[in-house]
C-alpha positions as CSV (number, residue, x, y, z in Angstrom):
1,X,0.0,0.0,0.0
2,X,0.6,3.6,-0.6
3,X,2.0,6.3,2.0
4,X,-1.0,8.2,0.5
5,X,-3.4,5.5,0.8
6,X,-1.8,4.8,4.6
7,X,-2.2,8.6,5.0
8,X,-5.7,8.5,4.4
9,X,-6.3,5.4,6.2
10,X,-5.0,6.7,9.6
11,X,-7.0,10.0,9.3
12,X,-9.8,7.8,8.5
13,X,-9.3,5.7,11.7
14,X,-9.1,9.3,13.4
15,X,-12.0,11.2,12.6
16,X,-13.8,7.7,12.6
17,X,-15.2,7.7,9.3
18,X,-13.8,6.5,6.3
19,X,-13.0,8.7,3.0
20,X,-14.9,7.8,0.1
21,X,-14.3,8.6,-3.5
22,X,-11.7,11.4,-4.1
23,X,-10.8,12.4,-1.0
24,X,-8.9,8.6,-0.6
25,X,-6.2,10.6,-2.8
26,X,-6.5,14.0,-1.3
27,X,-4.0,14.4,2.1
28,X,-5.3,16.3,4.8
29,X,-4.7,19.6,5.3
30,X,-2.4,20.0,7.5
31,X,0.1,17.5,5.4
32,X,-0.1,20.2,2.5
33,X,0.7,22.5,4.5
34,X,4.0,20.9,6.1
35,X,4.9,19.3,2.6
36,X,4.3,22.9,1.2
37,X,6.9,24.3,3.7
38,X,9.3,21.4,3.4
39,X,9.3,21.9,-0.5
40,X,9.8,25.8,-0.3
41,X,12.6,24.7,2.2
42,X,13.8,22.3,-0.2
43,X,13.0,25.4,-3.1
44,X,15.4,28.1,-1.3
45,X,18.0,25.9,-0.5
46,X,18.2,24.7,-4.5
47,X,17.7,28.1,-5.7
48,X,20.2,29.6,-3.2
49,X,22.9,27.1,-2.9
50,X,22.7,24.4,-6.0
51,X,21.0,26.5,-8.9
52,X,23.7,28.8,-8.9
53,X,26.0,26.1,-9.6
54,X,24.3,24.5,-11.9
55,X,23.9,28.3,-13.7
56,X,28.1,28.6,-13.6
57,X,28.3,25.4,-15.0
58,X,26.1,26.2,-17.9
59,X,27.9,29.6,-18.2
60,X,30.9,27.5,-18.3
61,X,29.5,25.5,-21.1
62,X,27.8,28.6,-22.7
63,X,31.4,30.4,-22.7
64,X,33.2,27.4,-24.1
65,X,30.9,26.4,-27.1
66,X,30.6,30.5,-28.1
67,X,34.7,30.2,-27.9
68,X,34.5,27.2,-29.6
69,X,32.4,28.8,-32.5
70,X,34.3,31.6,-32.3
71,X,37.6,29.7,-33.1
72,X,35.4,28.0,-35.7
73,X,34.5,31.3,-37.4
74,X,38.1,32.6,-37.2
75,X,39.9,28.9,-38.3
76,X,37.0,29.4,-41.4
77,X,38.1,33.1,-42.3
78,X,41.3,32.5,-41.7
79,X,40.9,29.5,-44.2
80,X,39.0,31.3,-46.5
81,X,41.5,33.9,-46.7
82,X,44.6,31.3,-46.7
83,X,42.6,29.9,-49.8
84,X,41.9,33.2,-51.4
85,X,45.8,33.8,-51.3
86,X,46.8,30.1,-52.8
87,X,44.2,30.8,-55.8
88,X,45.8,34.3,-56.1
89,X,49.6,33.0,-55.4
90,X,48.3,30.1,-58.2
91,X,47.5,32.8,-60.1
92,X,50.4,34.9,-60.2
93,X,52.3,31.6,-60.7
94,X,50.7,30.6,-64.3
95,X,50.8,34.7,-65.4
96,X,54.6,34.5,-63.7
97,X,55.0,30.5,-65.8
98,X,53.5,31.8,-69.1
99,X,55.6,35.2,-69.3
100,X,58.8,32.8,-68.8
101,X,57.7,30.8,-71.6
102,X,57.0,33.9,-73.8
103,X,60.2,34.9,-72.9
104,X,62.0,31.9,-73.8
105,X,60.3,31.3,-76.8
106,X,61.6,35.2,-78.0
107,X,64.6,34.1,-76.1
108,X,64.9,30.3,-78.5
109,X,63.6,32.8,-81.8
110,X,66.7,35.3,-81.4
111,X,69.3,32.2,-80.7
112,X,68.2,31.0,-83.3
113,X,68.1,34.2,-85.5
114,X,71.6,35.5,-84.3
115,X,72.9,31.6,-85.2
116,X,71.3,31.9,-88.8
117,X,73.0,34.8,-89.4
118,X,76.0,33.5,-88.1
119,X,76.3,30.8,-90.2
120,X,75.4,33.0,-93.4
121,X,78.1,35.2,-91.9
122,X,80.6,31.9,-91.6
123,X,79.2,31.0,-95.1
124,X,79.9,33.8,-96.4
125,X,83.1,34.4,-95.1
126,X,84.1,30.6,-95.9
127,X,82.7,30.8,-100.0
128,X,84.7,34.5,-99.8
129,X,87.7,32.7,-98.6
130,X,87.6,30.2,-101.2
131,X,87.2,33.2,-104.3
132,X,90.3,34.6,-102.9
133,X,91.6,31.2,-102.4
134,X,90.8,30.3,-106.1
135,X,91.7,33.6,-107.3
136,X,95.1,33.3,-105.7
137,X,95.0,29.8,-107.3
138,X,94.3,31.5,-110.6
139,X,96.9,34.3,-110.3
140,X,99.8,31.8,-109.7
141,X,99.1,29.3,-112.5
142,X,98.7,32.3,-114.8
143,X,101.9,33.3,-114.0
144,X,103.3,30.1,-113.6
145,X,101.7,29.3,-117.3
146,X,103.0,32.7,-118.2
147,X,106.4,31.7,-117.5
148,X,105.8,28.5,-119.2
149,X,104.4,30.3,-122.6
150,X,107.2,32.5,-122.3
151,X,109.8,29.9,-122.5
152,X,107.8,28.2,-125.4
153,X,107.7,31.2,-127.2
154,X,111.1,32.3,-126.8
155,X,112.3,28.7,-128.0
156,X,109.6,29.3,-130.7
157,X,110.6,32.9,-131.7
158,X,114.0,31.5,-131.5
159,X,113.4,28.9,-133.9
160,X,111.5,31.5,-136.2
161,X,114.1,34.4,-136.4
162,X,116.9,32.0,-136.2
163,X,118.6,34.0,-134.0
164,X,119.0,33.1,-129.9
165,X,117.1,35.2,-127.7
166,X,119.2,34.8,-124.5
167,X,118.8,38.8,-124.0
168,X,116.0,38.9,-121.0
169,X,114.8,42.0,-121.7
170,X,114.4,41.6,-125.3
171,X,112.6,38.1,-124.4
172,X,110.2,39.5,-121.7
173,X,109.3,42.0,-124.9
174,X,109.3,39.3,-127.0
175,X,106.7,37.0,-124.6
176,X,104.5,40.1,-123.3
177,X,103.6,40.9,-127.3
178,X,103.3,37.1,-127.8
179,X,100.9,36.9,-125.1
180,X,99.2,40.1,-125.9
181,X,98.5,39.0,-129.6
182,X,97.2,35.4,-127.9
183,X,94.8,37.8,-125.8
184,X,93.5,39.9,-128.2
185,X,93.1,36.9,-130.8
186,X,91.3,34.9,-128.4
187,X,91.5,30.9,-128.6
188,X,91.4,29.8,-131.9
189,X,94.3,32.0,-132.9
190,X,96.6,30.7,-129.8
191,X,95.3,26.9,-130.9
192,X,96.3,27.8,-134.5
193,X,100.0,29.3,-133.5
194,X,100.3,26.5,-130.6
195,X,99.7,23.9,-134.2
196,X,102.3,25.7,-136.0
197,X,104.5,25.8,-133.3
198,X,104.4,22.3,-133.3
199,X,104.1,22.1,-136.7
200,X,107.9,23.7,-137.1
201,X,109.7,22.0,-134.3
């Protein structure tokens, strides 16, 4: 059985009559009133002594998660802004990447534009070396065939006058004319006088 039901029981056995109906769960009077003074007791003590507690501790907790979210919100910007600086360090990389290449692709386009020209300049130099070269060539076997046409033709003019033309000055005469009459003849005269030339020796 209940303390209630007891309750009501005893202050039935008291008054000498028993409760009936609702009033078996209705206390007396007098046990509201003490209950009603324990529990505002009980009230003043909790709101005095425990709630505050209870209230710090939540303050605690209060203060902690707004610090928490704060820290949140700050490690977010702070994110945010570390990201905002890799897209504009990324950024500046590629514009930084692609002016390198521009520049070493003008860079690759005068190397190889100076080493054109210095080749044409080496090719030159090397196809002018070779005319002066030749030309040298040229010079010394005309003199060298000079000489050689000299002494043909002095042994030739010799043969001709009948006379010797040991004299050198009246042989260098003597080849210069010979040669300048070849010149001027052109090369079917100097084949002609080279036949007769062989012709009379």
């Amino acid at each position: 059985m209940s303390a209630l039901a007891t309750a009501a029981l005893n202050v039935a056995a008291e008054t000498g009559e028993e409760p009936q109906g609702i009033d078996l769960f209705l206390p007396a009077p007098y046990d509201i009133l003490w209950s009603s003074v324990v529990l505002l007791v009980i009230a003043v003590v909790f709101y005095k002594a425990i709630l505050p507690k209870f209230q710090a501790v939540l303050d605690e907790r209060t203060a902690k998660i707004e610090g928490g979210l704060a820290k949140a919100e700050s490690a977010q910007a702070e994110a945010a802004a570390a990201l905002a600086e890799y897209h504009q360090q990324l950024q500046e990389a590629r514009a930084e990447a692609a002016k390198i290449r521009e520049e070493a692709r003008a860079e690759g386009g005068a190397i190889v534009a100076d080493l054109r020209t210095k080749a044409s300049d080496d090719a030159a130099r090397i196809v002018e070396t070779a005319h002066r070269q030749i030309e040298a060539e040229r010079q010394q076997a005309a003199i060298s065939l000079r000489n050689d046409v000299g002494l043909l033709a002095t042994e030739l003019a010799s043969k001709i006058v009948g006379e010797s033309l040991a004299d050198s000055a009246r042989q260098s005469r003597v080849v210069d004319r010979f040669l300048d009459e070849l010149e001027a003849a052109g090369p079917a005269a100097a084949s002609t006088v080279g036949g007769r030339a062989a012709e009379e020796n």
